[in-house]
N, C-alpha and C positions, 0 to 999 in steps of 0.2 A: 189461203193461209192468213192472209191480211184481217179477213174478217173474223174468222178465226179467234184472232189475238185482240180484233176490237172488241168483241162478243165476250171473251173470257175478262177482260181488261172491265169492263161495264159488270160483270157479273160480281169481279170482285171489290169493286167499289162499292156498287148496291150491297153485297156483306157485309166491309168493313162501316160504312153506314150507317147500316141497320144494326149491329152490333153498338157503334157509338150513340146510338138514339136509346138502345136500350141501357145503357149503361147511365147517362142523362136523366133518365126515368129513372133509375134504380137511386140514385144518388137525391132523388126530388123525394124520394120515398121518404117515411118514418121506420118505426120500428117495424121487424117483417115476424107476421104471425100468420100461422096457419087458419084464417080464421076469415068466417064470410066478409067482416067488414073490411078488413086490411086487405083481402083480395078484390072487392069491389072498389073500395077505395085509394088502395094503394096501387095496382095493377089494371084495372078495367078500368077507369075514371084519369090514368095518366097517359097525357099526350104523347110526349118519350117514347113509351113502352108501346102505345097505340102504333105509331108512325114505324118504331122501330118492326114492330111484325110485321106491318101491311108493307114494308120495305121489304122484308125476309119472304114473304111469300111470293110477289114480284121476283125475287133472285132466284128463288127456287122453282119458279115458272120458265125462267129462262136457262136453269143450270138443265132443264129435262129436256127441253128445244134442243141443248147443246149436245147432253148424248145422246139424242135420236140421229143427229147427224155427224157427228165427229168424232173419230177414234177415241174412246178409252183412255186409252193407254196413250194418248198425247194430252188430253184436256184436262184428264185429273191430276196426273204431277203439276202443271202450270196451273191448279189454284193453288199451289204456297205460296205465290206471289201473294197472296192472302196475310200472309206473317208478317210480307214487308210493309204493306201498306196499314197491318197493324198495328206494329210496333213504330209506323210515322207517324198515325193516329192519336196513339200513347205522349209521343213526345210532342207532337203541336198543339192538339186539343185539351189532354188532358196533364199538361206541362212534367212528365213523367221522365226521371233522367234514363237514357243509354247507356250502355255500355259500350267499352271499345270491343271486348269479345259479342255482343250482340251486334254491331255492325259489320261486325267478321262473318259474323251465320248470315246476314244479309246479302253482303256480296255471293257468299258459297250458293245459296238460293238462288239470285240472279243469274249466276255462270252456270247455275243447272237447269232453270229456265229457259237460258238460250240455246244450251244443248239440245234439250228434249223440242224446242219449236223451229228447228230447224230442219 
């Protein structure tokens, strides 16, 4: 069970992550057009965006490890821990204010987290 939770815990870091790298890259952007140059140069040519994927497919190498061996129905409710470590991302990194009813859905997340990996 321990590993388990270190396993999904690293999974979802490596997400929230790789979502913050792309998001990094998307802000270093210019203006976004369908267009071979602003895809080459805006998307293929940035580091962010680069690191942010080869993060994502690492996570996503290890989310398919996780259901070849551990119930379903235990590992995929426990990535909404996903939300929380999102929405601490928002506010640390990207100095984004909270709410007090968003720490409310926080906590409810956590206490159904614990329910479900227990």
């Amino acid at each position: 069970m321990v590993k388990m939770i270190l396993l999904l815990l690293a999974n979802q870091l490596m997400l929230i992550g790789g979502q913050v790298l792309l998001k990094f890259g998307m802000q270093r952007m210019g203006t976004w057009s369908w267009t071979w140059s602003c895809i080459w140069h805006g998307v293929i040519l940035n580091p962010g965006l680069l690191l942010g994927v080869v993060l994502l497919v690492v996570t996503n190498l290890l989310w398919l490890y996780m259901l070849k061996v551990y119930p379903f129905s235990t590992i995929y409710p426990l990535t909404s821990l996903g939300f929380v470590f999102g929405m601490l991302s928002g506010m640390l990194i990207f100095h984004e204010t909270v709410t007090l009813l968003q720490w409310c859905g926080v906590v409810f997340v956590l206490i159904g987290c614990y329910c479900i990996a227990r």
